[in-house]
C-alpha positions in Angstrom: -105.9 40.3 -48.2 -109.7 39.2 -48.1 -112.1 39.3 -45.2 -113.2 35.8 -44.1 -116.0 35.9 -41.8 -116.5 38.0 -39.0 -113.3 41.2 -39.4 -112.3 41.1 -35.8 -112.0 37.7 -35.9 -109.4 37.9 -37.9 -107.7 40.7 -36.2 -104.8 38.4 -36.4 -104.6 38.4 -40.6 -101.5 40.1 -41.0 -99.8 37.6 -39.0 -100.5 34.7 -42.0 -97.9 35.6 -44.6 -97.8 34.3 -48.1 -94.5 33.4 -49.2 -93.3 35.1 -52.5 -92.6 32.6 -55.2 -89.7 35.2 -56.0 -88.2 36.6 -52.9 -84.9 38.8 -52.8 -83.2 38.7 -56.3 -79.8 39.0 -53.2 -80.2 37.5 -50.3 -82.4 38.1 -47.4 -82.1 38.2 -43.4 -82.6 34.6 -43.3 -79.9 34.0 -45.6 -77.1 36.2 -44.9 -75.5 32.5 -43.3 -75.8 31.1 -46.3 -73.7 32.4 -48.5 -71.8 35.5 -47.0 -68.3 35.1 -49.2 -70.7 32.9 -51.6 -68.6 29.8 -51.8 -66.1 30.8 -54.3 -63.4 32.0 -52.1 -64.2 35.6 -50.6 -65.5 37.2 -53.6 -68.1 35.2 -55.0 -70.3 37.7 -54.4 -72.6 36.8 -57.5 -73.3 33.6 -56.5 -76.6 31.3 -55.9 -79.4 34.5 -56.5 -82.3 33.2 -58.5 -81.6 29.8 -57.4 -82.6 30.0 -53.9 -86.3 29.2 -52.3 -88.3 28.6 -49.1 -87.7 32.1 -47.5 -91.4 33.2 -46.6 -91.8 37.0 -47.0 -94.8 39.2 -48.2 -94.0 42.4 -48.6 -90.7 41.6 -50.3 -90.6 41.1 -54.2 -87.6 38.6 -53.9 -85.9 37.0 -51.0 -83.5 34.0 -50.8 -83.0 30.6 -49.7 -82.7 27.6 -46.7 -80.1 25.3 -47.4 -80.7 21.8 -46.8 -78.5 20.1 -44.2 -76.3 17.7 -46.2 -75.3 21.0 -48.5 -73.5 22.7 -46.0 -70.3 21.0 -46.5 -67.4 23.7 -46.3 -63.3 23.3 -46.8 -62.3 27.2 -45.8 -63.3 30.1 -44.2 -63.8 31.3 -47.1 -66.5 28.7 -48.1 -68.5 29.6 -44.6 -69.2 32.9 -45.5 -71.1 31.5 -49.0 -73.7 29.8 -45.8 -74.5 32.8 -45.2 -75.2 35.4 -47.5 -79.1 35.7 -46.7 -79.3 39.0 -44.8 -78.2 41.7 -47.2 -81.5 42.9 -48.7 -84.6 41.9 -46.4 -86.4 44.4 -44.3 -86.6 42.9 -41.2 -90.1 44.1 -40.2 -92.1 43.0 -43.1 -93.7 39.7 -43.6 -92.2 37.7 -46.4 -93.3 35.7 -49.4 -91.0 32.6 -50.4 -89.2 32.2 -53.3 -90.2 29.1 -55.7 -86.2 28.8 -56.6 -84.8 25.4 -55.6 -81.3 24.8 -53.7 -78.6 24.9 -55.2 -75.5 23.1 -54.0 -72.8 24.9 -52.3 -69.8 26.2 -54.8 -66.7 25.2 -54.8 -64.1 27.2 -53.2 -63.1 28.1 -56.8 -66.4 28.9 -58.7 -68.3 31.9 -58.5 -72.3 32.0 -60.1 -73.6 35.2 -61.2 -77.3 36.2 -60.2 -79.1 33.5 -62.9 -76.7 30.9 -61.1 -74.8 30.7 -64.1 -71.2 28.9 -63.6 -68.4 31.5 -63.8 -65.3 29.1 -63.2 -62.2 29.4 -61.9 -60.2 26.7 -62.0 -56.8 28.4 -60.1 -55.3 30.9 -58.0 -53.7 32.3 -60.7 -57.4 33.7 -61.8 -57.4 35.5 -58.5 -56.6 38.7 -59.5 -59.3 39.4 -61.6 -61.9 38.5 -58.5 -59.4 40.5 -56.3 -60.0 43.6 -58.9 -60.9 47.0 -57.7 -59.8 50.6 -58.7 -58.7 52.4 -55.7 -59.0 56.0 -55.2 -56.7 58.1 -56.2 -55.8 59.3 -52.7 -55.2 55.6 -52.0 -52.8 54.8 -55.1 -50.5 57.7 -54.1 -50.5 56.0 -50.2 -49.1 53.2 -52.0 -46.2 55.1 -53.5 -45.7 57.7 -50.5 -47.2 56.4 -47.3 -45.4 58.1 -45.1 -47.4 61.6 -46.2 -50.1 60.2 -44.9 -51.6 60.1 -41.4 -52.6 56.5 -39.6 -56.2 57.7 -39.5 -55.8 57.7 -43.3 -53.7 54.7 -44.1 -55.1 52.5 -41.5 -58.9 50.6 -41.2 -59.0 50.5 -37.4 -62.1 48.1 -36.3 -63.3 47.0 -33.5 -65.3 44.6 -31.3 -68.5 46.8 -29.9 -69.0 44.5 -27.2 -67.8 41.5 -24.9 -67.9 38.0 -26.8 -70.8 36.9 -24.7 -72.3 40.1 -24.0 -74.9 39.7 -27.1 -77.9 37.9 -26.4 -80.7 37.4 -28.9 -83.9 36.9 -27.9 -83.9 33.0 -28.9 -81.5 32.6 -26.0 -83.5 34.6 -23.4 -86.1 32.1 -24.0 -84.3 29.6 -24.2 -82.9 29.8 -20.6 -86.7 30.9 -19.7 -87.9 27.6 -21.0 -85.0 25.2 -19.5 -87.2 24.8 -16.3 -90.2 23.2 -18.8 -87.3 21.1 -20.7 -88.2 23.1 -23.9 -84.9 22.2 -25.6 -83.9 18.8 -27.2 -81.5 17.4 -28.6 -77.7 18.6 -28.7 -76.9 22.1 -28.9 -73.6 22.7 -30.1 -71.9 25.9 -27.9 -68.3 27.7 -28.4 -67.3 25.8 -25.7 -67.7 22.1 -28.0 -65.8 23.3 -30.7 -62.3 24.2 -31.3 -61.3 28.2 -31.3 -60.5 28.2 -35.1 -61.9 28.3 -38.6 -63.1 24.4 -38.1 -64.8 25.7 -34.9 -66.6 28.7 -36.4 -67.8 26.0 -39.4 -69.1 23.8 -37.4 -71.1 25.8 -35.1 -72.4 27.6 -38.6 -73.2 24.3 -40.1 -75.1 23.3 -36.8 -76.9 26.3 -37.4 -75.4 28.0 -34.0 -75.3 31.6 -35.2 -75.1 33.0 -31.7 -72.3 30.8 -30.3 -70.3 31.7 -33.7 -71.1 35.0 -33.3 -69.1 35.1 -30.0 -66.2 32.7 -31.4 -65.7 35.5 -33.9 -65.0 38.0 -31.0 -62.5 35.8 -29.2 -60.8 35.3 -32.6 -60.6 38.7 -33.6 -59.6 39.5 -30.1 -56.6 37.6 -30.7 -55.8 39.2 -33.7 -55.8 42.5 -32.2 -59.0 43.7 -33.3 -61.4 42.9 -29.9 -63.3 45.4 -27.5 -61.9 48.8 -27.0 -59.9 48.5 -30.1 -62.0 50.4 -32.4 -59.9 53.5 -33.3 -55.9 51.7 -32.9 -54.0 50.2 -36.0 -53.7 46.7 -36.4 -53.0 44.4 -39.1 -55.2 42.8 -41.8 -55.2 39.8 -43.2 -57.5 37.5 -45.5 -58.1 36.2 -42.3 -59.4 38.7 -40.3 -61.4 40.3 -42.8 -63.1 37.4 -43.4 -63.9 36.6 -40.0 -65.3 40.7 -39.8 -67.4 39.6 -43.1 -68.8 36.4 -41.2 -69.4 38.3 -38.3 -71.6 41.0 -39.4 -73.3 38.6 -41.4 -74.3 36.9 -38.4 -75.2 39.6 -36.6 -77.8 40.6 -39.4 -78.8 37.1 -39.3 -79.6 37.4 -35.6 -81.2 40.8 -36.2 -78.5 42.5 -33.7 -78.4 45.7 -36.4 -77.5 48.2 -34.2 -74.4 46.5 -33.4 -73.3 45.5 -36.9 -74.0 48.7 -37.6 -71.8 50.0 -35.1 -69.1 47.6 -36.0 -69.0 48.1 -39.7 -68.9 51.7 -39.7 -65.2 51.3 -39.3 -65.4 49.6 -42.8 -67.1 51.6 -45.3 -65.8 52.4 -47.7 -63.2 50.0 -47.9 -60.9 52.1 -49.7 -57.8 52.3 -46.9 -54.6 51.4 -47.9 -54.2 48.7 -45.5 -57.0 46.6 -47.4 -55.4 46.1 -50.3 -53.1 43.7 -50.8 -50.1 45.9 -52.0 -49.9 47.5 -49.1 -48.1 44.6 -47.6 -45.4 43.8 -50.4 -43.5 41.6 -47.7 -46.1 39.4 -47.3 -48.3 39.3 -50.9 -45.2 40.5 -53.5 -46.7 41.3 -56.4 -50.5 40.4 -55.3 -52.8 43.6 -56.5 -56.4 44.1 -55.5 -58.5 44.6 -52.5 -58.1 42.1 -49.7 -62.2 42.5 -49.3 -64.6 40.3 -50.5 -67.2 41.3 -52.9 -69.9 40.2 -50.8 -69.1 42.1 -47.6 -68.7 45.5 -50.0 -72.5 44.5 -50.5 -73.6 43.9 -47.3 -71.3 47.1 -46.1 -73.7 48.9 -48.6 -77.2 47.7 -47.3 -76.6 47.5 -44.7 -77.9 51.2 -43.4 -81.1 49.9 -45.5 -81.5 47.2 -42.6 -81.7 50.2 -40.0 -83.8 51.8 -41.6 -81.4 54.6 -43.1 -83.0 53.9 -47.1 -81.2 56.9 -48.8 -77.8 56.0 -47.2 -77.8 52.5 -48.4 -78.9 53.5 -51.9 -76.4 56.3 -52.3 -73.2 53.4 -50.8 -75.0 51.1 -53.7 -74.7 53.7 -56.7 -70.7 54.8 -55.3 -70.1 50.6 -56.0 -72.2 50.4 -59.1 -70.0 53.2 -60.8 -67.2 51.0 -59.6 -68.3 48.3 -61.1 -69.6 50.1 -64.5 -65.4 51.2 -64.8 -63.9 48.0 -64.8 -66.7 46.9 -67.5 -65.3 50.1 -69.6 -61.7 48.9 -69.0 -62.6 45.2 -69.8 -64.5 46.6 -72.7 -61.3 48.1 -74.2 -58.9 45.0 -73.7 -57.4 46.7 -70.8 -57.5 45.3 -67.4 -60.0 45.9 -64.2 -58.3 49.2 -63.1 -57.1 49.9 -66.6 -53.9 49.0 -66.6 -52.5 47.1 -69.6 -51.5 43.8 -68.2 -51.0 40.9 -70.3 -53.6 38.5 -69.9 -55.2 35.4 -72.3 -58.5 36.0 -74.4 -60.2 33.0 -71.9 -59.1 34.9 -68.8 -60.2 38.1 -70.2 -63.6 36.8 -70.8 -63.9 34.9 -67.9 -63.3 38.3 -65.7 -66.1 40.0 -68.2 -68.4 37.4 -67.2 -68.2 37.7 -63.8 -68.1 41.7 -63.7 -71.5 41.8 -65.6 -73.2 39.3 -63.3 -71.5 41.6 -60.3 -72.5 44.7 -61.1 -76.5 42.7 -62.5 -76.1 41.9 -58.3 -75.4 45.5 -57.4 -78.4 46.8 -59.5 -80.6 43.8 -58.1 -79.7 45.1 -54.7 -80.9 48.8 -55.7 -84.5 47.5 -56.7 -84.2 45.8 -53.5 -83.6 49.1 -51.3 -86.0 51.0 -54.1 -88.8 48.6 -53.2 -88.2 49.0 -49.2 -88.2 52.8 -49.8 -91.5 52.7 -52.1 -90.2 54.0 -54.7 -91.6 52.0 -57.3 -90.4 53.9 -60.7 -86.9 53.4 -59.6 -87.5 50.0 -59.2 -89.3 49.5 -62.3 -86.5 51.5 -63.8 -83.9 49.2 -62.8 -85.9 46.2 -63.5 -86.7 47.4 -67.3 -82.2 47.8 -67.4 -81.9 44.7 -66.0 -84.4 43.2 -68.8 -82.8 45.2 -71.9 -79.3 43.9 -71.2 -80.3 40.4 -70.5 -79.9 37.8 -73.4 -80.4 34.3 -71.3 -84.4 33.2 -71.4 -84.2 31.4 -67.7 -83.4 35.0 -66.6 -85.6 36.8 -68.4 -88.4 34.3 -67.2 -87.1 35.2 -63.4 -86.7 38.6 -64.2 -90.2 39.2 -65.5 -91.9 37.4 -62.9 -90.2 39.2 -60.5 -91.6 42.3 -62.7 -94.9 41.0 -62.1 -94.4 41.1 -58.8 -93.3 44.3 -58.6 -96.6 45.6 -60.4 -98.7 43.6 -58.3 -97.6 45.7 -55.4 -98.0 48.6 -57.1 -101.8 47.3 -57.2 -101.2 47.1 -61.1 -103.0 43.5 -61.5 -102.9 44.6 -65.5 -99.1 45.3 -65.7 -98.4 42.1 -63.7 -100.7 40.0 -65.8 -98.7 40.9 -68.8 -95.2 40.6 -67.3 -96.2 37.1 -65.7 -97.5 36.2 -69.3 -94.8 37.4 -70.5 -92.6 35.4 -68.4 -94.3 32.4 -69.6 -93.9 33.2 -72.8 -90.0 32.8 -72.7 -90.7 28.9 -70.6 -90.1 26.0 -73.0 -91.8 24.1 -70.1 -95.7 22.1 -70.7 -97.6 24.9 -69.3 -99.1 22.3 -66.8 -95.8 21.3 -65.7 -94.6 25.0 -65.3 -94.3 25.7 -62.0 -93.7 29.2 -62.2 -96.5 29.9 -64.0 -98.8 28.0 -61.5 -97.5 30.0 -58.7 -97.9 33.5 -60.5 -101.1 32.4 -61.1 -102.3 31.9 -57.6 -100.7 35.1 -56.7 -103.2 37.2 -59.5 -105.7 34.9 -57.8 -105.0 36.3 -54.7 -104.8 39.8 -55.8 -108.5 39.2 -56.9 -109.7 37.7 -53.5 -110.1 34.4 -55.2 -108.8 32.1 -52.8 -110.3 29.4 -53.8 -108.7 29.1 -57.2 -105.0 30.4 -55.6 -105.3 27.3 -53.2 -106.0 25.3 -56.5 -103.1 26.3 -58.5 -101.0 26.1 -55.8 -101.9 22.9 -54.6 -101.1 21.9 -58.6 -97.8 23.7 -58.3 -97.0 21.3 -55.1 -97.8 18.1 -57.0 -94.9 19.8 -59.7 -93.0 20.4 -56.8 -93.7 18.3 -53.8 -90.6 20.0 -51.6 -91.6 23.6 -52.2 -92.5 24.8 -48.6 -93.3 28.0 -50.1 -96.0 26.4 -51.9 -97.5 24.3 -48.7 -97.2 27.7 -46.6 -99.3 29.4 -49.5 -101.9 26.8 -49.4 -102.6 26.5 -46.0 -103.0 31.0 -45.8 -105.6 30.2 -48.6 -107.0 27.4 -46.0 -107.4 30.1 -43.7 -109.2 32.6 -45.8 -111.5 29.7 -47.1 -112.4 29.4 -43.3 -111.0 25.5 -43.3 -108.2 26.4 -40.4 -107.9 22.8 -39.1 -106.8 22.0 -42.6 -104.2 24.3 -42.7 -103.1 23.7 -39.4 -102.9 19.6 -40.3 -101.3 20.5 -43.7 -98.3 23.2 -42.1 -97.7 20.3 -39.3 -97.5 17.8 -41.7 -95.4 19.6 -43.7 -93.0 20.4 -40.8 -93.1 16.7 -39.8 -92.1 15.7 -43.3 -89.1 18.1 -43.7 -88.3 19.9 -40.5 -85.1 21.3 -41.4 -86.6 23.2 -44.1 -89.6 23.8 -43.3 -88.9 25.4 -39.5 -89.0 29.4 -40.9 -90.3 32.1 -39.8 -93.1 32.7 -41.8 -94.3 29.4 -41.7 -93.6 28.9 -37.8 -95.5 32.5 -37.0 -98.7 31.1 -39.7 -98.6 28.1 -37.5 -98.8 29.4 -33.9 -101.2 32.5 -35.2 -103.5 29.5 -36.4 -102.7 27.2 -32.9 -104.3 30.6 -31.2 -107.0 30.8 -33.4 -108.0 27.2 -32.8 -107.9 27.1 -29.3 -107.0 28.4 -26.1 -104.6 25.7 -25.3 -102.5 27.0 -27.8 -99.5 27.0 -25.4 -98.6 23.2 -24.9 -98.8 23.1 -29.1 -96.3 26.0 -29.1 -93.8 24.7 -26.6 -94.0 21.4 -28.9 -93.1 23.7 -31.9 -90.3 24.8 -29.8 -89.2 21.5 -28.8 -88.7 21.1 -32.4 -87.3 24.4 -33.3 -84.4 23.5 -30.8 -83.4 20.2 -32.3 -83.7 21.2 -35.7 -83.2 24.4 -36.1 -80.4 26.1 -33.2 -80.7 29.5 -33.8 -82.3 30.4 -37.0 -86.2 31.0 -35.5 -86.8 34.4 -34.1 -88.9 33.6 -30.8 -91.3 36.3 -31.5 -92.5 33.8 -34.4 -93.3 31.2 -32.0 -95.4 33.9 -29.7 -94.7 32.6 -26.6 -94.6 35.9 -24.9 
């Protein structure tokens, strides 16, 4: 960024993030509880990508989405895991830049949305087995004929809990009991022991945003399914059940930025190719059910997971094993034979409806690659992937997202010539008034900020706002311009009034850390304004601010 003034002064500059109009093409830290299973039973995995917004993030080219409160309606476990989806893709140490994509309301428990939030529909369980699909290796199909030449280690995915169900503690909670003495917290915060110890239970403390209670109601659940602490290593039954509290689990646990511990609790999981996770293992119970009993989505998050800790080349190597996957049962689909290549009989509509859905999967799987390429720096990978992505895309709202996305690609690379054409060329494809376009306003700014021109950048996206008046991306944007145009009061009045207006969506990290860095800045009474932002944080927002954003230490 720019210097404003005197350098030292602003010592502090790295703590005012932008937030990208086009965050995580997948989801991002923040999001992981928004749409873990993605709505559409457990294997909407394609669900809600370009559609999401307000998740501040710099250094990310895409990111993903906050959800507003009156969305989060959910009939099934399987619709809780959709609520959070956000965590697969983000780099948890890097600021953020928002995305510009608005909300999207939750899917049903039988629709599944590719990347571009297309509709995929389906309308009954008897479309099941094409979301089910996967091909099994071949030491896996001959467990299924002749199990008993095989050992438990080898038939059998043997998880466990790492840890008692209230031994984790995030650092929100630590200060929060710090901060009970100063009666930091209002309002009602829901706790495992408000809610019933079932599927209801775990949606409700999700939907009231307690990740860390649910968290630890998902460790006496899969306690009592045989699955708790010290049984990491013993047999024990799946279920759809079970796996889908593991999915919502680790999802919340990358929410809460408790990485070592997911990581330690999913490596049990990968690769999800055991015989006991598919569904004809268990002939008693699913007859002639076929498929894995995992959902899409937790493959993914299986498969970036290593990414989050910091282990790039792993989670890039897990993506490519799932993207061959993924490119076989297009080949098989291609040739009129099923998803594993069987030939099953099965109606042209169905057919088409499973192609549909496959392309925007494996479109998910390469969006997460330029995810992990970006985090890793390599840049010709991700351009390489991008370029695919563009080729093989015939729909002009996803071009338009894709080549802005592009842009923002180039603009890291310091390429301000590249990302001028690809952001002109994502207008181009816009049937939008270019003064109503509220893309191209925002990319815009973004080329004026890669030019030091803040003054035009706080311009175009103050013009973006007035397109968009709910975009907190767009009012977090304006007030870093603020800053850098030396007018910090204004930006502090503009992020409070923002928060005021809209506090369930506009309490985020990036815009919470902007504020408190500018509260400092101000003045040395910084701390009574901070514990007021706090005050807030705990009636709106439960457990979805990291305390280091508030800087109260």
């Amino acid at each position: 960024m720019g210097s404003v003034g005197n350098e030292k002064e602003f010592a502090l500059e790295g703590n005012f993030e932008l937030t990208n109009p086009y965050p995580d093409l997948l989801a991002n830290k923040n999001n992981y509880l928004k749409s873990v299973a993605s709505g559409s039973n457990k294997h909407d995995g394609v669900c809600d990508t370009y559609k999401t917004v307000e998740e501040p993030v710099l250094c990310r080219v895409f990111s993903s989405f906050e959800c507003e409160p009156d969305n989060h309606q959910s009939k099934s476990i399987s619709s809780i895991d959709r609520y959070f989806l956000g965590a697969f893709d983000s780099p948890l140490s890097q600021p953020r830049i928002e995305d510009s994509f608005q909300n999207c309301p939750t899917t049903t428990f039988t629709d599944e949305k590719d990347i571009l939030g297309l509709d995929v529909q389906t309308t009954t369980e008897d479309h099941r087995h094409y979301r089910d699909a996967w091909i099994p290796s071949a030491r896996t199909r001959m467990a299924f004929v002749n199990s008993s030449s095989m050992t438990e280690r080898e038939l059998f995915t043997m998880p466990g809990l790492s840890s008692g169900n209230q031994v984790i503690v995030t650092a929100n909670k630590g200060t929060y009991n710090k901060l009970t003495n100063v009666e930091m917290v209002c309002g009602h915060i829901l706790t495992i022991d408000n809610v019933t110890e079932d599927e209801h239970g775990l949606r409700e403390l999700i939907r009231d945003e307690s990740y860390q209670a649910a968290v630890n109601l998902t460790g006496r659940l899969l306690t009592k399914l045989g699955q708790g602490v010290g049984k990491s290593g013993i047999p024990s039954r799946h279920t759809e059940l079970s796996i889908q509290l593991w999915f919502t689990r680790l999802a919340l646990l990358v929410k809460l930025g408790e990485l070592k511990t997911a990581d330690l609790e999913a490596s049990a999981w990968w690769d999800c190719d055991r015989p006991d996770l598919y569904y004809q293992f268990y002939p008693e119970v699913y007859k002639d059910r076929h498929g894995t009993m995992v959902p899409f989505q937790m493959r993914l998050l299986l498969a970036v997971l290593p990414g989050h800790c910091g282990r790039h080349s792993e989670a890039l190597q897990r993506l490519c094993l799932i993207l061959a996957t993924s490119k076989k049962i297009l080949e098989n689909l291609s040739r009129g034979y099923s998803e594993d290549g069987s030939q099953l009989e099965r109606s042209a509509n169905e057919h088409l409806k499973s192609l549909k859905l496959w392309t925007a999967r494996h479109k998910r799987i390469l969006i997460a690659i330029v995810n992990i390429a970006v985090e890793m720096q390599d840049f010709l990978l991700a351009l390489e992937v991008m370029n695919k992505l563009l080729k093989n895309e015939e729909s002009k709202k996803a071009k338009r997202v894709l080549y802005s996305v592009l842009g923002r690609i180039y603009l890291r690379l310091g390429d301000v010539q590249e990302a001028d054409k690809s952001f002109q060329l994502a207008r181009a494809v816009n049937t939008v008034a270019k003064n109503l376009d509220f893309d191209h306003n925002v990319n815009t700014a973004l080329m004026a900020i890669a030019d030091n021109n803040y003054r035009d950048a706080y311009k175009l996206f103050e013009r973006a706002s007035l397109i968009d008046p709910s975009s907190i991306m767009v009012m977090n944007n304006c007030a870093v311009c603020l800053v850098f145009m030396e007018h910090t009061k204004e930006a502090i009045r503009l992020l409070v009034g923002t928060i005021v207006n809209n506090p369930y969506r506009a309490l985020q990290d990036t815009l919470v850390l902007n504020l408190c860095s500018l509260f400092e800045l101000e003045s040395s009474y910084d701390w009574e304004k901070k514990l007021d932002l706090f005050r807030l944080v705990g009636k709106f927002k439960g457990d979805t601010i990291t305390t280091s954003s508030l800087k109260l230490t």
